[in-house]
C-alpha positions, 0 to 999 in steps of 0.5 A, spaced: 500 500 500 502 507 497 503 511 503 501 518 502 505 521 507 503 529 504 496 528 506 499 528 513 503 533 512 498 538 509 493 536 515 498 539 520 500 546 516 492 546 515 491 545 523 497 550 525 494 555 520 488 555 523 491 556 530 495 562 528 489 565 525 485 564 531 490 567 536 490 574 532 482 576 534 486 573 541 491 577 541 488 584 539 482 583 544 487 582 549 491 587 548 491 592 554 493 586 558 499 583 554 501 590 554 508 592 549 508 584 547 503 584 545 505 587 537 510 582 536 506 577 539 500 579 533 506 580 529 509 572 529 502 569 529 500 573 523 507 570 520 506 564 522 499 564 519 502 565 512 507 561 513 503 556 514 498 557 509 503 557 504 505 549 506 498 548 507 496 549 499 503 546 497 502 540 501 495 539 499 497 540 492 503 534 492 498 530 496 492 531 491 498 529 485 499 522 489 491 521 490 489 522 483 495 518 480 493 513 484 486 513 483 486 514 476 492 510 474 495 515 472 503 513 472 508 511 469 510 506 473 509 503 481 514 498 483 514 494 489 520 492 493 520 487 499 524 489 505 531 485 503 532 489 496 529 496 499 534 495 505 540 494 500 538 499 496 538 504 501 545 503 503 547 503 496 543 510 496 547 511 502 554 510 500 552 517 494 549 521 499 555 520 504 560 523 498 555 529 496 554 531 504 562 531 504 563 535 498 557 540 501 560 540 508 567 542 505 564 547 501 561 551 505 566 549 512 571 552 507 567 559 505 564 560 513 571 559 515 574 565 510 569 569 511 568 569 519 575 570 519 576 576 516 571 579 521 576 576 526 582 578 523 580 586 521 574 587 527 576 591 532 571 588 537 567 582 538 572 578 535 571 572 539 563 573 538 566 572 531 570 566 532 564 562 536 560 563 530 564 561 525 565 554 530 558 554 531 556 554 523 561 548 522 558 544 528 550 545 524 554 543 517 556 537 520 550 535 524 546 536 518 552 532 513 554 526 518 549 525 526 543 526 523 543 521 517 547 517 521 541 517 525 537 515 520 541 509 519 541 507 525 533 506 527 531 506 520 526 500 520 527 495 514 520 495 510 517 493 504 517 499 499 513 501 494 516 507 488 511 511 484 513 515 478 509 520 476 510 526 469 511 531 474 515 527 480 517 521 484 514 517 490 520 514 493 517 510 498 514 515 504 518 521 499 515 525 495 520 529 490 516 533 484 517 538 480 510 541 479 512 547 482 513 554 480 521 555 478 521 547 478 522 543 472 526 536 470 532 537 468 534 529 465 532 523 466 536 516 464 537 509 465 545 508 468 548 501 469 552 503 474 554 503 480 548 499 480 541 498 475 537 505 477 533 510 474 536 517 475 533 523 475 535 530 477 530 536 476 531 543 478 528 548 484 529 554 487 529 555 495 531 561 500 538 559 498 538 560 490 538 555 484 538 548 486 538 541 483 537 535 486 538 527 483 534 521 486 536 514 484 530 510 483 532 502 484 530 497 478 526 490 481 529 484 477 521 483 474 522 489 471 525 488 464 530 494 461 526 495 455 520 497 459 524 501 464 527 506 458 520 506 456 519 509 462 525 514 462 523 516 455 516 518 456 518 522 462 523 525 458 519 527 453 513 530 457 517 534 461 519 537 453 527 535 454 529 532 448 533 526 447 
């Protein structure tokens, strides 16, 4: 069964959304009584409301996406995988996202340190202030980079896992990677032998931080022949206007 996890998501931001929005007329009836924090405290729940408001909508179109595909048939390809395959899988998978968390973390250790030691070199005062946050920044990239998926290994259940390629994404099991989204496309999609058989698929977004891309690779069940995978990868590619 094809878990829907976007349904969940957009009903939280939806919860939250509409708790925000209440605390608002709260506030402003209130305020008298809460004084000088009162601005701030209307001004954050008016923020946060919007904020929300905004993952409600994006997380219930995702999640509408997944429910008509399915619902329609309207995919071109649901895989299965039993828990034995899923899990070597996911220590391949983890094996090119230990390289790219490594490259990122050097990246942008490299530019952190540079910058912030500029500021302790030529800065008058708050040297040490500087320092420390220099440290601390790197502490997060690494956190971000190692800790934490290295948790995520550790209490990850082995399950069975169901992979659903839409036009305009991919649910990889419980996530869900598309690029129906203003900014958003796919960038290419093919059939790469190494270093294991897999769909690799790379689209392009943009976020807080600018331009970015990020490749998923899509495993390949030993039932499904090669022949109709290509086929996959070409209607994929074709509907997303990239040619060749």
């Amino acid at each position: 069964m094809v878990k829907n996890r976007q349904k969940t998501i957009y009903r939280v931001f939806l919860i939250l959304t509409l708790v925000f929005a209440v605390m608002m007329p709260v506030i402003i009836s209130m305020f008298d009584i809460l004084g000088d924090s009162a601005p701030p405290l209307l001004f954050m729940s008016f923020f946060l409301a919007i904020v929300c408001l905004i993952c409600t909508l994006i997380f219930r179109k995702r999640s509408r996406s997944i429910e008509h595909a399915l619902k329609d048939k309207n995919y071109l390809a649901q895989w299965h995988f039993s828990p034995e395959k899923w899990k070597a899988f996911m220590e391949k998978d983890d094996q090119f996202r230990t390289g790219e968390r490594t490259l990122a973390f050097t990246v942008l250790s490299v530019l952190t340190v540079i910058i912030f030691m500029m500021f302790v070199i030529f800065a008058e005062e708050g040297k040490l202030a500087m320092f420390l946050t220099m440290l601390g920044l790197i502490v997060l990239y690494a956190l971000a980079a190692f800790i934490v998926p290295y948790f995520i290994r550790r209490f990850r259940k082995d399950e069975a896992a169901t992979v659903l390629i839409l036009s305009k994404g991919v649910l990889l099991n419980k996530q869900y990677h598309s690029w129906d989204l203003p900014l958003s496309k796919l960038a290419s999609a093919s059939f790469e032998k190494k270093p294991y058989e897999h769909v690799q698929i790379t689209y392009e977004f943009v976020d807080r931080t600018g331009p970015r891309s990020y490749t998923i690779n899509i495993p390949i069940p030993e039932d499904v022949e090669i022949k109709v995978v290509q086929g996959v990868v070409e209607t994929l590619n074709r509907v997303n206007g990239i040619n060749g």
